[in-house]
OpenMM code with the backbone's topology and positions (N, CA, C; nanometers):
from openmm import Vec3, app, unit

residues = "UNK UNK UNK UNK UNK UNK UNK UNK UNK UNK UNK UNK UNK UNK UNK UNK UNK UNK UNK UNK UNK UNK UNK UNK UNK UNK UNK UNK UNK UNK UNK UNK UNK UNK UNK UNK UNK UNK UNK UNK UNK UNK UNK UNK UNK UNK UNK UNK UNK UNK UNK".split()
positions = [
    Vec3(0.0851, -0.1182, 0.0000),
    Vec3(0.0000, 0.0000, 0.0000),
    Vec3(0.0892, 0.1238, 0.0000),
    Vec3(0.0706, 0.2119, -0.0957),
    Vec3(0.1141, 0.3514, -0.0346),
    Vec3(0.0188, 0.4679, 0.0006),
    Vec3(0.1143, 0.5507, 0.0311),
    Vec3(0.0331, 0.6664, 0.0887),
    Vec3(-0.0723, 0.7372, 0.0389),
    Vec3(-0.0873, 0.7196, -0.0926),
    Vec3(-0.2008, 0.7820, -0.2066),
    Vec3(-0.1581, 0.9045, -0.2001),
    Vec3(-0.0508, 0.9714, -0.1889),
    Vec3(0.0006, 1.1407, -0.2131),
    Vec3(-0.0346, 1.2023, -0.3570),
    Vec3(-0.1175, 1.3019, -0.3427),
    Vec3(-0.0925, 1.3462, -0.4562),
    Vec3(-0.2031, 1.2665, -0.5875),
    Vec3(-0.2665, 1.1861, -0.5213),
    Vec3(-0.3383, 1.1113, -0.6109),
    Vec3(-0.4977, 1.1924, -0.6183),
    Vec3(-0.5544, 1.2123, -0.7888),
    Vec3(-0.6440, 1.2579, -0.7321),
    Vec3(-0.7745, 1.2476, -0.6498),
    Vec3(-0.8949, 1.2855, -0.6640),
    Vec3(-0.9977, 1.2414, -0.5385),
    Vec3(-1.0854, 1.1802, -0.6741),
    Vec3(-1.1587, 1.1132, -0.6388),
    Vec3(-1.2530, 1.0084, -0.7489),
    Vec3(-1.3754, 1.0564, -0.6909),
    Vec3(-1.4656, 1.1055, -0.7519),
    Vec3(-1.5863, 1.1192, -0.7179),
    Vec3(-1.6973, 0.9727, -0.7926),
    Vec3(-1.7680, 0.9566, -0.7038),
    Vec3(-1.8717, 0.8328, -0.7375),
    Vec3(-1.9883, 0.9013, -0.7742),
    Vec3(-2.0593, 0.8573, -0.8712),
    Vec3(-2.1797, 0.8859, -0.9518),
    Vec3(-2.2584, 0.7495, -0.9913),
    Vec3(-2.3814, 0.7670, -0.9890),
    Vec3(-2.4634, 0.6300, -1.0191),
    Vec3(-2.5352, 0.6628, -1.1936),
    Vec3(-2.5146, 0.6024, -1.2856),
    Vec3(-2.5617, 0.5919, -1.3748),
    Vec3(-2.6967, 0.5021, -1.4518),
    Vec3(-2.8252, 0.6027, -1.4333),
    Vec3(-2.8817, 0.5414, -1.4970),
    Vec3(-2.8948, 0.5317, -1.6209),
    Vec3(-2.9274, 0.3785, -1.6610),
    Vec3(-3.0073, 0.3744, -1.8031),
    Vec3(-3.0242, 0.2689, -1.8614),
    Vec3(-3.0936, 0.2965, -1.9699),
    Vec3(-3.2148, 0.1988, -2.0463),
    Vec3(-3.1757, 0.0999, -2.1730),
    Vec3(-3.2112, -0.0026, -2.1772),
    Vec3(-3.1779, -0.0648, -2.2674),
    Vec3(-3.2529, -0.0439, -2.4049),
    Vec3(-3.4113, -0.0041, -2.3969),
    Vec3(-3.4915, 0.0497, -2.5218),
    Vec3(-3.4609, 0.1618, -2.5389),
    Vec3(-3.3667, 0.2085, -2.5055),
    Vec3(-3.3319, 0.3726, -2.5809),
    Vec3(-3.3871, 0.4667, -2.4818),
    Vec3(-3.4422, 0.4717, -2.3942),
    Vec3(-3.4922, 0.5611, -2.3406),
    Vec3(-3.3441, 0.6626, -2.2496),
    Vec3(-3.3259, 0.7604, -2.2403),
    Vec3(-3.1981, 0.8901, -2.1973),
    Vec3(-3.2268, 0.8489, -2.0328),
    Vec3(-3.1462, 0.7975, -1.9808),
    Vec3(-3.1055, 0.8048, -1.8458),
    Vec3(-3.0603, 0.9116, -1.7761),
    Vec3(-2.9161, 0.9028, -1.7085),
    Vec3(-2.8616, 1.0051, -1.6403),
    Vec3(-2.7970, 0.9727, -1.5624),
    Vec3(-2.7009, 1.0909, -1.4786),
    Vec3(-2.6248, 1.0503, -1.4201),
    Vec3(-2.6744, 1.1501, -1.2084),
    Vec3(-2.6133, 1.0558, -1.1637),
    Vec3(-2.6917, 1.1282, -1.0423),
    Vec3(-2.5845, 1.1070, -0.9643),
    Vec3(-2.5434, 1.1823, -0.8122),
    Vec3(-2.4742, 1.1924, -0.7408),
    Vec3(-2.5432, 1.0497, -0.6354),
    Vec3(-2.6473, 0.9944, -0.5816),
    Vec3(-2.6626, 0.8888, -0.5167),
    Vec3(-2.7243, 0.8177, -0.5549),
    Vec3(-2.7563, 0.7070, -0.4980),
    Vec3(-2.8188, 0.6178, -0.5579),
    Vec3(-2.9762, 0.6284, -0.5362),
    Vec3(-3.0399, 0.6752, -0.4187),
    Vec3(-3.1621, 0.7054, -0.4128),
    Vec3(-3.1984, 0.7903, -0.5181),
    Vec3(-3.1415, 0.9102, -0.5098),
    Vec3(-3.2003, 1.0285, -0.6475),
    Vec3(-3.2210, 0.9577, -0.7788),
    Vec3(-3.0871, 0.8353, -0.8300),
    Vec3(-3.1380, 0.7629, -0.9231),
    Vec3(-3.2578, 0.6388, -0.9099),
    Vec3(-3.2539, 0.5644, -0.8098),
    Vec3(-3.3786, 0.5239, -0.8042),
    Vec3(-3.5387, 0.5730, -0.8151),
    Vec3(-3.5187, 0.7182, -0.7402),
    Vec3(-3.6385, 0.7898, -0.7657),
    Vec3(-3.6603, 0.8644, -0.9143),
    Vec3(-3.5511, 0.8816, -1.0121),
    Vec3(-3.5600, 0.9345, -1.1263),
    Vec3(-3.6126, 0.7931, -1.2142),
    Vec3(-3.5641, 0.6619, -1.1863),
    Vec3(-3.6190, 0.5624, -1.2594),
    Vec3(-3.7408, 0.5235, -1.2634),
    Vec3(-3.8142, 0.5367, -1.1143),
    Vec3(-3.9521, 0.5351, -1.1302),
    Vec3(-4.0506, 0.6218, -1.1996),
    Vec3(-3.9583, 0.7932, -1.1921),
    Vec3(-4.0301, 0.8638, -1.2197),
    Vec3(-4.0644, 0.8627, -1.3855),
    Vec3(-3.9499, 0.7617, -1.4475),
    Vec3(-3.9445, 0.7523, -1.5915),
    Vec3(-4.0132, 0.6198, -1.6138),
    Vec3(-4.0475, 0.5388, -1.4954),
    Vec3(-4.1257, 0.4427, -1.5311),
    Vec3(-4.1023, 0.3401, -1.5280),
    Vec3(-3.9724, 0.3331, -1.4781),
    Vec3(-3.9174, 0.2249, -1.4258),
    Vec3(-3.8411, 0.1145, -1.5379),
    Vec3(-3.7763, -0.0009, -1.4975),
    Vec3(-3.7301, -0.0885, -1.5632),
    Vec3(-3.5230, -0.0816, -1.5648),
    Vec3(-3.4796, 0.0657, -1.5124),
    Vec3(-3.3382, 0.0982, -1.5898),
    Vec3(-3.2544, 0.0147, -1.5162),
    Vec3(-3.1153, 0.0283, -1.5223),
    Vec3(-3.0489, -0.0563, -1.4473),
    Vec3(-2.9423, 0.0852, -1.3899),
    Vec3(-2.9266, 0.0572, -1.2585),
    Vec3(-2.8170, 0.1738, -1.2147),
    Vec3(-2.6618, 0.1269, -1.1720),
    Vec3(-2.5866, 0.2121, -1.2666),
    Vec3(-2.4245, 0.1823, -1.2287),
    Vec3(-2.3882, 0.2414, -1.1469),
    Vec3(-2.3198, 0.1625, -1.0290),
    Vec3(-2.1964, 0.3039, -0.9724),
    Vec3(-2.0813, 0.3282, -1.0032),
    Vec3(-2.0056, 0.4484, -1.1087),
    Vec3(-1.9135, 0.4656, -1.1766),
    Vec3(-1.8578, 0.5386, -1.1003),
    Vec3(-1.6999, 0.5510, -1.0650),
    Vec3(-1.6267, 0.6272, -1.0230),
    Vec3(-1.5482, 0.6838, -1.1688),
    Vec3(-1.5332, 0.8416, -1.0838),
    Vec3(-1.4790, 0.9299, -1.2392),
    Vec3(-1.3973, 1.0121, -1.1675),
] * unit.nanometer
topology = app.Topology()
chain = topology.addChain("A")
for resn in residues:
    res = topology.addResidue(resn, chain)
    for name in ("N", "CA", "C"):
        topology.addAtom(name, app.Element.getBySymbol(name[0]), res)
């Protein structure tokens, strides 16, 4: 292990989206994306991507 000096900070984001084409998004937690999937009607699948 080292010290991680200098390394930068990774922010985590949850990515939704759809396999029929429908525009997902990207959201800072995972609740906000759960509640944006229902609000689209549900079905998406959510990633958690670090960037």
């Amino acid at each position: 292990m080292g010290c991680n000096c200098g390394s930068k900070r990774r922010s985590t984001v949850f990515v939704l989206s759809y396999e029929d084409g429908r525009t997902g998004g990207e959201y800072t937690s995972k609740t906000a994306a759960e509640i944006a999937d229902v609000q689209k009607g549900g079905g998406g699948t959510i990633r958690q991507v670090q960037k």
